[in-house]
N, C-alpha and C positions, 0 to 999 in steps of 0.2 A: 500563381499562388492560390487563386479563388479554387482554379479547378483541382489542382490536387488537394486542396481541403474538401471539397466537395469529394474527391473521390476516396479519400478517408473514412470521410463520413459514411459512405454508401458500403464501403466494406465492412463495417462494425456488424450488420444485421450476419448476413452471414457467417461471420466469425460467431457467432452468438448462439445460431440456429448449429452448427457444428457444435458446440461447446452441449449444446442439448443434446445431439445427438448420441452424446459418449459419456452424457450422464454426470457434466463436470457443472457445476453450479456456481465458481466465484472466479472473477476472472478482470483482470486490470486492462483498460483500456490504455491507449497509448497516451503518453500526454506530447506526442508528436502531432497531433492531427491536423494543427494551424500550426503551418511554414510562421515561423517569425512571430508568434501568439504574443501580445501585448501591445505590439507595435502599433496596432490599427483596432478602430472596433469591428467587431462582425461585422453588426450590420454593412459595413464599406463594400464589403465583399458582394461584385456583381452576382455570383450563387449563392448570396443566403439562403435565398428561401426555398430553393431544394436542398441547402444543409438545412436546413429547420427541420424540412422535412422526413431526413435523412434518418436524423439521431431520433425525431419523434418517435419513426420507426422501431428504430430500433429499441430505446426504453418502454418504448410498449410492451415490445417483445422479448424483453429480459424482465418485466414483472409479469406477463403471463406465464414464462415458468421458472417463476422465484430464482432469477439469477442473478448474484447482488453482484454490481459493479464499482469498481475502486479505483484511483489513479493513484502513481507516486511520482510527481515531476524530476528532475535531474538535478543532480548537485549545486546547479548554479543557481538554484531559488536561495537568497539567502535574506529572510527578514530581519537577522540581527546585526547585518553589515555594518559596519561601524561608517561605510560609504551611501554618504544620504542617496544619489545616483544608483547604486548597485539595490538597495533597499527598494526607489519609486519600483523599477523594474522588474523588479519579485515582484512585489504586489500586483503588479497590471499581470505580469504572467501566472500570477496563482489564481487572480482572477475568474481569467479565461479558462483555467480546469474548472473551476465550478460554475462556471456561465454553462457549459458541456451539459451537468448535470442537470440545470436548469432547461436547456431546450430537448433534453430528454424528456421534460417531462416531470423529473421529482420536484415537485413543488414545496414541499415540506423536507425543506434542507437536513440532514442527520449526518453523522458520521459509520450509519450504513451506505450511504455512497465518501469513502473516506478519501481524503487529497490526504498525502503522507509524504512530510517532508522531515528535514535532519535541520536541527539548530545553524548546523555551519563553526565556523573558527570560533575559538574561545576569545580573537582579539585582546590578549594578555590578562582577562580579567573575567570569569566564568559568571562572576554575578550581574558585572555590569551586565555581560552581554545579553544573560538573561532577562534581564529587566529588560532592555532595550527591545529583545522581541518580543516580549511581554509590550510595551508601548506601539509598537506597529502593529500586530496582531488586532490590537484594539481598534485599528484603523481601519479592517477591515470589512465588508459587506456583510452584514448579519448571514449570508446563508455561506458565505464561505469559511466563518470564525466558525459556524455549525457541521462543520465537515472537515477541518484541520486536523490532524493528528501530526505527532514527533514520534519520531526513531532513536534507539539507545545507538550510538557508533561503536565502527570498529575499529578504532585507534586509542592508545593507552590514554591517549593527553584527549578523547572527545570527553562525549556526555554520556553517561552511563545511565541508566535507570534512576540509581539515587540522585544526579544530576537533575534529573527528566521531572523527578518529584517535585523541586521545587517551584517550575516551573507550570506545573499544573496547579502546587499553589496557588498559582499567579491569575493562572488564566484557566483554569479544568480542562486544556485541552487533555485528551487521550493521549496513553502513551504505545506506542505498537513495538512491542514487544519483539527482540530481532536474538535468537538465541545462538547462530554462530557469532555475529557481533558481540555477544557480552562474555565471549571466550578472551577478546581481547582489550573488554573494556569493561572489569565486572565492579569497579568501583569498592562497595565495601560488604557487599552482597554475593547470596550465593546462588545459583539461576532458580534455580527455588522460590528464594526468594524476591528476586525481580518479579520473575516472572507473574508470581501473585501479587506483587505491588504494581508492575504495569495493567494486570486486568483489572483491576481495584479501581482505575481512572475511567472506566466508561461508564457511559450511562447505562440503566440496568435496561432499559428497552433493546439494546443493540449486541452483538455477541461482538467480543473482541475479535482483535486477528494480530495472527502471529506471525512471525518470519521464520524460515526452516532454510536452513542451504548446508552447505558440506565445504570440506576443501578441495582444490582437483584433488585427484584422483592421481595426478603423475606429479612420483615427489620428486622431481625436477623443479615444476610450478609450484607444489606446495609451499617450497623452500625459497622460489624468486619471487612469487606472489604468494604470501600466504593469505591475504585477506580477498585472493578471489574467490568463485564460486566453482564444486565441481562441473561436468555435465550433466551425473543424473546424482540422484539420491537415493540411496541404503538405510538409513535410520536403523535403530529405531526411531520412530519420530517421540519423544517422552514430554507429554504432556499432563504429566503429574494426576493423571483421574481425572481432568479436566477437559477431556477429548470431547464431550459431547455439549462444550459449553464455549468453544472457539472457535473461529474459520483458520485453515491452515493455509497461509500461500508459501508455495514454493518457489525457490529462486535457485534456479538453474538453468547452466548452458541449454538444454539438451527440451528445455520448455515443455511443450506438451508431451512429446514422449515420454520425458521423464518422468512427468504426473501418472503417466499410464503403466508406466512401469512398477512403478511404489506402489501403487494402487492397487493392480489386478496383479503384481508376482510378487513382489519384496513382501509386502504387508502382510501378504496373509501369514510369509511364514512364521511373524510374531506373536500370532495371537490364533488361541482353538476356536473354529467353529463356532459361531454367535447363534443363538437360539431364534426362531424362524421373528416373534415378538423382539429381538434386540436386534434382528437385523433390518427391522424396521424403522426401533427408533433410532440408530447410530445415522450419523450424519456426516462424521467430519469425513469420509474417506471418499466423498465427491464434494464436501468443497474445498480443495485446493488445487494451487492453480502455478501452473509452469511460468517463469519469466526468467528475461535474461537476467 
């Protein structure tokens, strides 16, 4: 277990140094990198200290060229579990994604390095449940309650945007904003609308980020899964005028290809030639970032 975290660890740099190479700037780290993350402290682990060393590495070398790093743990983090057990769990496991950021190096915890999790089950009662993870949240480590954000879902019966509001009531966590998801969860809103009420929740220091995916592509799957993701992405990507004031991650089969593909062939053909000063200052069309 120690060594394939350790060897986790040691492949980040390079993933990183690539991700430069092609001029890609925002890019989710795995939240696989510890077999079993919660279970144990790091420190236990006979290679820490060349994992220390590892990630040091590497967050050095993702702020020398401005490469903002994100995680999004899996479905099974659930802080508002109405199961005291299933709740301790999450915690120690979300933890461990911002311990990550921590031995990288960012010492000054923000939601530029953002852990992005989903509420979880309504457990028959959407406010209770809110409150409840509104109560554990509280519990958490000052530099992890500083890098939490929520996700709108994509089911009729999740949490939508307006759902998400309340919640930030509660707690100002951010809201990251998932715009195939609110095709099927748009509440009482128009994605217009979300969309500017989800960026409305960050702090003005840090650029939001959004979620971009498609459906397959084969309307076989469309039809048996429709809330999966295509392989690659077509857009337009419509970000309301607001493209040079978001980071875009993309969520696709087809990952980094598929970045490269939007990027350098689909994209252009939406929009004329930027002037040699706006091709300067545009931004968004290297930072997004391929994931499954």
């Amino acid at each position: 277990m120690s060594s394939l975290a350790l060897k986790n660890c040691r492949d980040l740099l390079p993933l990183l140094q690539w991700n430069h190479a092609h001029d890609i700037h925002f890019f989710r780290i795995s939240s696989q990198m510890f077999p079993w993350a919660g279970q144990y402290e790091l420190e236990e682990l006979p290679d820490f200290e060349d994992i220390v060393a590892a990630l040091s590495a590497a967050g050095e070398y993702a702020r020398s060229v401005d490469q903002r790093l994100t995680a999004h743990p899996p479905h099974f983090i659930k802080l508002a579990s109405t199961d005291e057990a299933i709740r301790k769990r999450s915690v120690a496991d979300i933890e461990v994604q911002s311990r990550v950021f921590d031995l990288m190096g960012y010492e000054k915890a923000s939601h530029w390095n953002k852990i992005n999790i989903h509420v979880g089950g309504a457990y028959g009662n959407k406010t209770r449940t809110l409150h409840r993870f509104s109560e554990t949240f509280e519990g958490l480590k000052d530099s992890t309650r500083a890098r939490l954000t929520v996700e709108n879902d994509d089911r009729p019966k999740g949490y939508s945007v307006a759902d998400l509001m309340i919640l930030h009531s509660l707690t100002r966590i951010p809201i990251t904003f998932d715009f195939f998801h609110h095709q099927f969860c748009p509440g009482a809103m128009t994605q217009k609308e979300a969309f500017e009420a989800a960026l409305s929740t960050w702090p003005t220091d840090v650029r939001p980020v959004v979620h971009w995916s498609e459906a397959p592509e084969c309307p076989q799957k469309r039809r048996l899964h429709p809330y999966g993701h295509s392989s690659f992405v077509y857009g337009p990507i419509e970000l309301f005028g607001r493209d040079r004031e978001v980071d875009v991650m993309l969520e696709s089969k087809a990952k980094e290809a598929a970045l490269l593909l939007y990027r350098d062939e689909i994209s252009p053909r939406y929009t004329t030639a930027p002037s040699e000063a706006e091709e300067e200052e545009c931004l968004w069309d290297s930072r997004v970032e391929g994931v499954v």
